[in-house]
C-alpha positions in Angstrom: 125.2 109.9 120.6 122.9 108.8 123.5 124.2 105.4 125.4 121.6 103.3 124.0 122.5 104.4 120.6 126.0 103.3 120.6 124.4 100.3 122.6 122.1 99.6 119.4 124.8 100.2 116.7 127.0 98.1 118.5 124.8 95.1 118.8 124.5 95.3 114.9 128.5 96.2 114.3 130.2 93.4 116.5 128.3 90.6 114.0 128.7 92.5 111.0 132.5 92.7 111.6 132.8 89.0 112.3 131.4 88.1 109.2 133.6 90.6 107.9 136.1 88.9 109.6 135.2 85.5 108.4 134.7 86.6 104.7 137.9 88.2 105.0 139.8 84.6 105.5 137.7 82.6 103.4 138.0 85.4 100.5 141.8 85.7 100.8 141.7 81.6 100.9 140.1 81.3 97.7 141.1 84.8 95.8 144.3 85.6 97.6 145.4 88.8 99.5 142.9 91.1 97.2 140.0 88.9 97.9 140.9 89.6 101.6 141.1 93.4 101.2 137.9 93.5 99.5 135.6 91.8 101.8 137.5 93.8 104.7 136.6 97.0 102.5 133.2 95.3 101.8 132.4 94.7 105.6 133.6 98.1 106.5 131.3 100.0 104.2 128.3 98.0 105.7 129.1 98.6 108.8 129.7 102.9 108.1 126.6 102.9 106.3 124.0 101.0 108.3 125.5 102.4 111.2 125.2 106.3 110.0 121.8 105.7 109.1 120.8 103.8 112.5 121.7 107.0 114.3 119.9 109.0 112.1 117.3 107.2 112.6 117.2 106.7 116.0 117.5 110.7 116.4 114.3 111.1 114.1 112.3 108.5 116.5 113.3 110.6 119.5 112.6 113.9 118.0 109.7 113.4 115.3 108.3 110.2 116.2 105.7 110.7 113.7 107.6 110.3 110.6 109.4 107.1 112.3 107.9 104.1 109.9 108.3 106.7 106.8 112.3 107.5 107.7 112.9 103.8 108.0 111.7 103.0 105.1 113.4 105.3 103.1 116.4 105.5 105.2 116.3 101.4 104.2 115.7 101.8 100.9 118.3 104.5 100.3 121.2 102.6 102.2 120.6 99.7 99.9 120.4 102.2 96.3 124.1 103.3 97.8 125.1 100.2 98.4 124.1 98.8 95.0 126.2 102.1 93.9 129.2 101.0 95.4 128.9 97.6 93.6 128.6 99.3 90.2 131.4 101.9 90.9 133.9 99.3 92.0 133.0 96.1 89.5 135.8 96.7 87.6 138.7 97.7 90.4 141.9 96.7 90.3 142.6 97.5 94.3 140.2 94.4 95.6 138.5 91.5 94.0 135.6 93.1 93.4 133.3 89.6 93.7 134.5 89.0 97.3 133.5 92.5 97.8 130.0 92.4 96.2 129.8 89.1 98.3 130.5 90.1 101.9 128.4 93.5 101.2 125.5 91.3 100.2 126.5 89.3 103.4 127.5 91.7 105.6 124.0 93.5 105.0 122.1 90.4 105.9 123.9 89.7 108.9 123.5 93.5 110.0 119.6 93.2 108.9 119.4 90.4 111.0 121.6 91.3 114.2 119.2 94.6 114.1 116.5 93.0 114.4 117.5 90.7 116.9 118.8 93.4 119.0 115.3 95.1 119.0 113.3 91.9 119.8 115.6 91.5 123.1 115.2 95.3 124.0 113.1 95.9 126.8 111.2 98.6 125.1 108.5 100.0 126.9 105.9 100.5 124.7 103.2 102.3 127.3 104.2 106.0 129.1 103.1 105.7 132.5 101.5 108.8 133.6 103.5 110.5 136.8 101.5 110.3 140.1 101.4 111.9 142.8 102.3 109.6 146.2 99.3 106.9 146.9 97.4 107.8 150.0 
């Protein structure tokens, strides 16, 4: 991982895991020590899965730039089907409370979504390759 990839994910991660954080006291306020471990399991799966697929796709802009728009969109789309997955699997659990898990997933998400794209508008992206020249004379 390049340094403005781990520079990327963790402009997304450090928000995501305050929320996390935050869900995780106001779930085990209202729903007790298993409302606490599942938004702390909740946050954490955001934060593995948006994170795994920001590499990837960070390392398909650098190598295929061509298929960038098409691998976000269905690395997206896919990270949310997995997501609605884990809900489904783990409705009826008796580790966590499963409703402050669906919770601070649907949280979480929004809170990377929108750290993400914070993060990009405050890059200083260049968007224009300057050709190499040789010294003016």
């Amino acid at each position: 991982m390049q340094a403005n990839d781990a520079r990327s994910v963790l402009h997304a991660a450090v928000p995501t895991a305050a929320a996390g954080a935050i869900a995780a006291v106001i779930s085990g306020v209202v729903a007790g020590g298993k409302g606490a471990v599942g938004a702390i399991v909740g946050a954490l799966v955001v934060i593995v899965f948006m994170g795994i697929g920001l590499v990837v796709l960070e390392r398909t802009a650098k190598s295929l730039p061509q298929l960038f728009q098409a691998m976000g969109l269905m690395l997206y789309t896919t990270q949310l089907l997995l997501l609605l997955v884990f809900v489904a699997l783990f409705k009826d659990t008796t580790l966590f409370n499963p409703k402050a898990f669906a919770a601070t997933l649907v949280a979480a998400t929004l809170v990377w979504i929108a750290a993400q794209a914070r993060a990009h508008m405050k890059a200083k992206i260049l968007y224009v390759d300057a050709e190499k020249t040789g010294p003016a004379t």
